[in-house]
Backbone bond lengths (Angstrom), bond angles and torsions (degrees), N, CA, C in turn:
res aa  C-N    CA-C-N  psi(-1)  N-CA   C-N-CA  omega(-1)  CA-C   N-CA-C  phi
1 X - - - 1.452 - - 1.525 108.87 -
2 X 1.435 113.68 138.12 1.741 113.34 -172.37 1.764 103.80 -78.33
3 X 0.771 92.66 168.58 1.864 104.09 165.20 1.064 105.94 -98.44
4 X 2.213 120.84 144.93 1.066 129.89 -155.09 1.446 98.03 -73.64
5 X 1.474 137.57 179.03 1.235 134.81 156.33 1.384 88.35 -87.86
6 X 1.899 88.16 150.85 1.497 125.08 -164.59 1.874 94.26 -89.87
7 X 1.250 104.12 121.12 2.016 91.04 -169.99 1.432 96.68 -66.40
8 X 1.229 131.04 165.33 1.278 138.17 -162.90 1.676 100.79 -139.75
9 X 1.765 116.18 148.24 1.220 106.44 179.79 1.462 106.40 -79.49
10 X 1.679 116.30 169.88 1.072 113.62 167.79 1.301 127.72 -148.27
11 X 2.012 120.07 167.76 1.246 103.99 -164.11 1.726 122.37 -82.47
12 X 1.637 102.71 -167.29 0.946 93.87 -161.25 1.802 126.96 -78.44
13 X 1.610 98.64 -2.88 1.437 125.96 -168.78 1.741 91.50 -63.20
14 X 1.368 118.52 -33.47 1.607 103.78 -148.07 2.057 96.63 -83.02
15 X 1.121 117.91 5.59 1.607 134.30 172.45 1.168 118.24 -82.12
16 X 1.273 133.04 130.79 1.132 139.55 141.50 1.194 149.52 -66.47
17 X 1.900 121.38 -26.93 1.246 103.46 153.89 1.940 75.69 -157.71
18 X 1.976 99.82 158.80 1.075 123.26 179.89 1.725 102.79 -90.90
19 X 1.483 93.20 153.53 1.504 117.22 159.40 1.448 106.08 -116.79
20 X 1.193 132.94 163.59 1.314 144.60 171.68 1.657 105.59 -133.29
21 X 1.276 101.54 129.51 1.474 119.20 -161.04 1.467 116.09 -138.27
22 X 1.088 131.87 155.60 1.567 137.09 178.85 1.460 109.21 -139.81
23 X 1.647 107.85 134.57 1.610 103.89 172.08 0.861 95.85 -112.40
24 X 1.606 104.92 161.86 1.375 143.93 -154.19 1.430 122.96 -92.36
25 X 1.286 146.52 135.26 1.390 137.98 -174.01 2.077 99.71 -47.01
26 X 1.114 87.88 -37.93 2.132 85.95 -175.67 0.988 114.62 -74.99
27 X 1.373 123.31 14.76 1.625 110.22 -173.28 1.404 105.01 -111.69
28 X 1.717 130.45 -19.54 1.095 137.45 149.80 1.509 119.57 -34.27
29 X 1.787 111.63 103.45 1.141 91.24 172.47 1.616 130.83 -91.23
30 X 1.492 157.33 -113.83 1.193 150.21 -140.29 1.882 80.42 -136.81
31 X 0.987 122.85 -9.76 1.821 107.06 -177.13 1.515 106.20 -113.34
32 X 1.635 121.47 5.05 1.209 140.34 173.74 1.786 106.18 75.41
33 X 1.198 99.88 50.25 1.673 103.05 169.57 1.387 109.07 -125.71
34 X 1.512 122.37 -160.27 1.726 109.68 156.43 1.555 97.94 -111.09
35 X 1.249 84.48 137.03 1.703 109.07 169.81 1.335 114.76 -33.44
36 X 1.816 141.85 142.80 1.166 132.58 157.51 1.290 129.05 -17.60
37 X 1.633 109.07 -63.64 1.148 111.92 -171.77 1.527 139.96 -79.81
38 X 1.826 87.14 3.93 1.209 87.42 176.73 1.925 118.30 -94.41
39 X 1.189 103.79 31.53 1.523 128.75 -152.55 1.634 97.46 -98.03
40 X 1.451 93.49 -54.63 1.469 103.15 168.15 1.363 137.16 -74.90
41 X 1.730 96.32 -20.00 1.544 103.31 174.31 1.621 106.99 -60.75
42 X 1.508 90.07 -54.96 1.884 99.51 -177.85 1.875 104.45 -47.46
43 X 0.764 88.03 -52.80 1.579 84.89 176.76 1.449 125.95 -54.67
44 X 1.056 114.39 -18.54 1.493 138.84 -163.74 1.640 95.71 -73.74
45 X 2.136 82.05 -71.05 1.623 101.81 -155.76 2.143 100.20 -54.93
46 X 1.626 91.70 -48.76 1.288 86.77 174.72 1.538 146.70 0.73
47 X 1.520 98.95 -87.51 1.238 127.40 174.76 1.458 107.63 -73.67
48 X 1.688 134.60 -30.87 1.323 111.86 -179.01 1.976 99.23 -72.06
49 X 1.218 112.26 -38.02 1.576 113.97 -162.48 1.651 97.27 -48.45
50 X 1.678 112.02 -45.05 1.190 111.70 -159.56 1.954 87.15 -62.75
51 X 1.262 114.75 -63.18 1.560 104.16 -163.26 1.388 109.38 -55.22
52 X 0.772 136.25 -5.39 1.961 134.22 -174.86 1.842 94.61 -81.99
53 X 1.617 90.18 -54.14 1.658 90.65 -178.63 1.580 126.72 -69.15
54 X 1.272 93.54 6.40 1.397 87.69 177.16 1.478 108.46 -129.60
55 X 1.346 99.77 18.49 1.616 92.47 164.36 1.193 99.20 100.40
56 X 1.156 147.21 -52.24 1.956 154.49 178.36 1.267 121.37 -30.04
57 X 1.505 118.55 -53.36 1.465 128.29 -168.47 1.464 110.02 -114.82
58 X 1.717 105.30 98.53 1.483 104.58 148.76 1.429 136.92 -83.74
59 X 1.437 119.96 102.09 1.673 117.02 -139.18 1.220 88.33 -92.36
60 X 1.089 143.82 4.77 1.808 139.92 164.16 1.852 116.40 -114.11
61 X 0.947 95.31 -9.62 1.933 90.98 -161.27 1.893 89.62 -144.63
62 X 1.073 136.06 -15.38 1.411 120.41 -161.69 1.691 108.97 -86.97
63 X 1.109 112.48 139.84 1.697 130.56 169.63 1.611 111.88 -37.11
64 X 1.106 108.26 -42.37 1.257 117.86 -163.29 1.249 115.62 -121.46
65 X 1.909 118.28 131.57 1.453 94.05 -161.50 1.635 95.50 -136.89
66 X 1.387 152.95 168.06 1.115 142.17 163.43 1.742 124.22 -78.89
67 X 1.132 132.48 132.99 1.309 135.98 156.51 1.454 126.42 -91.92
68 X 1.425 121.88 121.93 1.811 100.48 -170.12 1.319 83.13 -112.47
69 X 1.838 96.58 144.86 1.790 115.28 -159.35 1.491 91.16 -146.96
70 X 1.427 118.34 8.45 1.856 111.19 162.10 1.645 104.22 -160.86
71 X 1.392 121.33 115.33 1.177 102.28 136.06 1.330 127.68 -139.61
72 X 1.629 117.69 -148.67 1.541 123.63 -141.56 1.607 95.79 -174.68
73 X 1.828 76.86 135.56 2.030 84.32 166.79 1.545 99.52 -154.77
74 X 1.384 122.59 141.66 1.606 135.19 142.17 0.863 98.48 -104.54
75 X 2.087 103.67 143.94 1.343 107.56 175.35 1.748 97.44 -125.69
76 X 1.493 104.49 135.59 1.542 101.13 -171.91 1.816 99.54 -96.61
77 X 1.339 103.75 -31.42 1.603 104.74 -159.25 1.626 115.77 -139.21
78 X 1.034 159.98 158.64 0.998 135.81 -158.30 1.389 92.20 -125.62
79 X 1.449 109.29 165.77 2.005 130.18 -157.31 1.676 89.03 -147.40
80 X 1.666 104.04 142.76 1.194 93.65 173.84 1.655 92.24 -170.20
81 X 1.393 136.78 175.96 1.010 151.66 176.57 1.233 136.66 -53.43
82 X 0.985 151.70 129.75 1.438 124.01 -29.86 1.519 111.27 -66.32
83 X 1.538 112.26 118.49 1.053 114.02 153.16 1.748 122.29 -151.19
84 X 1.225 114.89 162.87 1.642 112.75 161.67 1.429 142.24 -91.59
85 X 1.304 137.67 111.52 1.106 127.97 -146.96 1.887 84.59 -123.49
86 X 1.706 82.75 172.13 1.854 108.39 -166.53 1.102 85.19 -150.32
87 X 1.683 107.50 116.86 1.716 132.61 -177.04 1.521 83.92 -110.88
88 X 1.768 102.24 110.69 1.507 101.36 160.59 1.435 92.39 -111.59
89 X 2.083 99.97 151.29 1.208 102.35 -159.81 1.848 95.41 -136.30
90 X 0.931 121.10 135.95 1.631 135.67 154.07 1.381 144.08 -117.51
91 X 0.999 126.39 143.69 2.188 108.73 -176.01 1.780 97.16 -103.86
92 X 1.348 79.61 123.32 1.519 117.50 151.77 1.350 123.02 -30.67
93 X 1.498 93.07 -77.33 1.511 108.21 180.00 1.593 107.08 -137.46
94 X 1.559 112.34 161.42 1.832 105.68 -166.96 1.464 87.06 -151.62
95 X 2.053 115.66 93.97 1.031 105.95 168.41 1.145 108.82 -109.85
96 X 1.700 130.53 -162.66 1.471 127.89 -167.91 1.565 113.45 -58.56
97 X 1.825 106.19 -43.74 1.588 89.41 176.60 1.460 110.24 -99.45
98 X 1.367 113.26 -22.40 1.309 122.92 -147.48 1.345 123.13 -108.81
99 X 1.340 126.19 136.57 1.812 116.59 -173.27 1.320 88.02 -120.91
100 X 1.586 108.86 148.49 1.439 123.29 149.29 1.096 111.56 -94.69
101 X 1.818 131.06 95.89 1.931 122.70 160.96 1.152 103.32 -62.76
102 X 1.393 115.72 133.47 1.542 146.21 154.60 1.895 92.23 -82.26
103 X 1.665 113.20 142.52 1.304 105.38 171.85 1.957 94.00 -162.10
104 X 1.269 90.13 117.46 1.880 92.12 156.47 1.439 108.38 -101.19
105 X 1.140 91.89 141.59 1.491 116.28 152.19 1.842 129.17 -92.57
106 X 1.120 96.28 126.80 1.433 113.33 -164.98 1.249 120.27 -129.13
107 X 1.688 112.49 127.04 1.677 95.17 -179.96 1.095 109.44 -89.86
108 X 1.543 118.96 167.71 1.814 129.02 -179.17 1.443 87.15 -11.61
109 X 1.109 116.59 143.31 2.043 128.89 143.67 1.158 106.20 46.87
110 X 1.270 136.30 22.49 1.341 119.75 159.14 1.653 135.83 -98.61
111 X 0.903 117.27 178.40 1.808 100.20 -149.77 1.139 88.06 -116.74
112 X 1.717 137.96 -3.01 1.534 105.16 179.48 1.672 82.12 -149.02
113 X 1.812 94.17 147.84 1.562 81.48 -171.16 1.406 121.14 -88.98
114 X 1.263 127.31 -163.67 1.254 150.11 -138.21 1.309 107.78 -105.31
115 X 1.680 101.23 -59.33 1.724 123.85 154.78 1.179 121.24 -145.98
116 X 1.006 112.00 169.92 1.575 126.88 -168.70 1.481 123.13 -121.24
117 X 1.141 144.91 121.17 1.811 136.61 -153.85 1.706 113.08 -159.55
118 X 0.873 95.99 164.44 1.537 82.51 161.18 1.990 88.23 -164.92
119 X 1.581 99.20 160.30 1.626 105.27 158.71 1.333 112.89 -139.31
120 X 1.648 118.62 176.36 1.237 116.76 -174.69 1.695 106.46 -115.50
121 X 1.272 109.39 122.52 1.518 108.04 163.73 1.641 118.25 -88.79
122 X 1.263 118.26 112.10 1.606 103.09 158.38 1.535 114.81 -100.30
123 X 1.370 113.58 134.14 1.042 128.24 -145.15 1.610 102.03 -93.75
124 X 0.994 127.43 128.13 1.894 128.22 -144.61 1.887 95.05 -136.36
125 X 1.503 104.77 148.42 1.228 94.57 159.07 1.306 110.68 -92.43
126 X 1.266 110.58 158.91 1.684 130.24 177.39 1.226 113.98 -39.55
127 X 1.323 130.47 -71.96 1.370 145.97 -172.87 1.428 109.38 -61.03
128 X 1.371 109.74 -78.25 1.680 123.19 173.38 1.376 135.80 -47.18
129 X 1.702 110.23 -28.94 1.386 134.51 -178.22 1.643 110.49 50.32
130 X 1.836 118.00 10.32 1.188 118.79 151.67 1.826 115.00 -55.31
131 X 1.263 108.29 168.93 1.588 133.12 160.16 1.506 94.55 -76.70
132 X 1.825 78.97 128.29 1.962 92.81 160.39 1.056 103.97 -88.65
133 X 1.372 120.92 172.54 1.630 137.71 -147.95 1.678 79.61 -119.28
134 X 0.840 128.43 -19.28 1.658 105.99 154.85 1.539 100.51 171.92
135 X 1.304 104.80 158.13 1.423 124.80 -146.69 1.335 91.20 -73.63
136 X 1.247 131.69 152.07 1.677 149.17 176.41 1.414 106.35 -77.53
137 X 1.303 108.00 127.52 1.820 120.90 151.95 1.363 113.35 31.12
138 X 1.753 84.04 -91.20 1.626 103.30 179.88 1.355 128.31 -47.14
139 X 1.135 126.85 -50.12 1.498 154.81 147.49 1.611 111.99 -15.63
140 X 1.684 111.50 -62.45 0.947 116.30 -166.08 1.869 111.06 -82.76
141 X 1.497 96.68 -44.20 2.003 94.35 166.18 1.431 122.10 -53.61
142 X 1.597 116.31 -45.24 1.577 130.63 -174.25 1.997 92.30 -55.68
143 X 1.676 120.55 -65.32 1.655 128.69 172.68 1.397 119.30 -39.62
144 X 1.566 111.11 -32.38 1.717 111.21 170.74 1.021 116.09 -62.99
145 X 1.462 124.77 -29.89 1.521 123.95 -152.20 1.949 88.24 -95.08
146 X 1.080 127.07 6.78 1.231 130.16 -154.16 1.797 107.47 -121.48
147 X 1.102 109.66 4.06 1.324 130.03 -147.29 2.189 82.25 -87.19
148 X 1.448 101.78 133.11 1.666 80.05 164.33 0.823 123.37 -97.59
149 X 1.786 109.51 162.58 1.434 120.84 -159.44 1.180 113.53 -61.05
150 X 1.483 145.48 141.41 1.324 150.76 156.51 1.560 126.82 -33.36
């Protein structure tokens, strides 16, 4: 039986569009890094900032809302306080309800990231907390621009 491949970090070419981000004095945990979980937050804030800015996510009033039901992190390098990070972000996969974000983390100017993750949103209505039968308009122009680069 082979051995799995070892995931590897990567650069910044394989992204489609950046976030710019800052951690917080609290996210340092007790060995002077940022804590796990704050790996996913960044990842979190990431991808919602990008959908707000693009018109997609009304996080108080919109029909349609995200649920995350998988995620994932490698960490190649460690990030920690004060610093600035660049969440470049891409989808994985783009099904009727559901996106997989791909997201590195990157510090200021660096060419390979930090960590590597991805989660899954299925995309739910508000009220019902069923799956929509396919993602809205907005949703789907804001996900094009998200497409990775060739």
């Amino acid at each position: 039986m082979s051995e799995p491949t070892r995931p590897q970090a990567e650069g910044r070419e394989a992204f489609a569009h950046f976030e710019p981000l800052t951690t917080r004095w609290m996210d340092n945990d007790i060995y002077g890094h940022l804590n796990n979980v704050v790996y996913y937050s960044l990842f979190d804030t990431a991808v919602n900032r990008y959908l707000i800015g693009a018109g997609a996510l009304d996080i108080h009033g919109g029909a349609v809302i995200g649920l995350v039901v998988e995620t994932h992190c490698n960490f190649f390098e460690s990030l920690a306080f004060p610093q600035r990070i660049e969440a470049g972000i891409r989808i994985g996969r783009l099904g009727r309800s559901s996106v997989r974000y791909e997201i590195g983390l990157f510090a200021e100017g660096a060419g390979r990231c930090a960590a590597l993750g991805h989660f899954v949103h299925v995309y739910v209505d508000r009220e019902t907390r069923r799956p929509v039968a396919e993602l809205p308009p907005a949703y789907q122009q804001a996900l094009q621009k998200l497409s990775p680069p060739c």
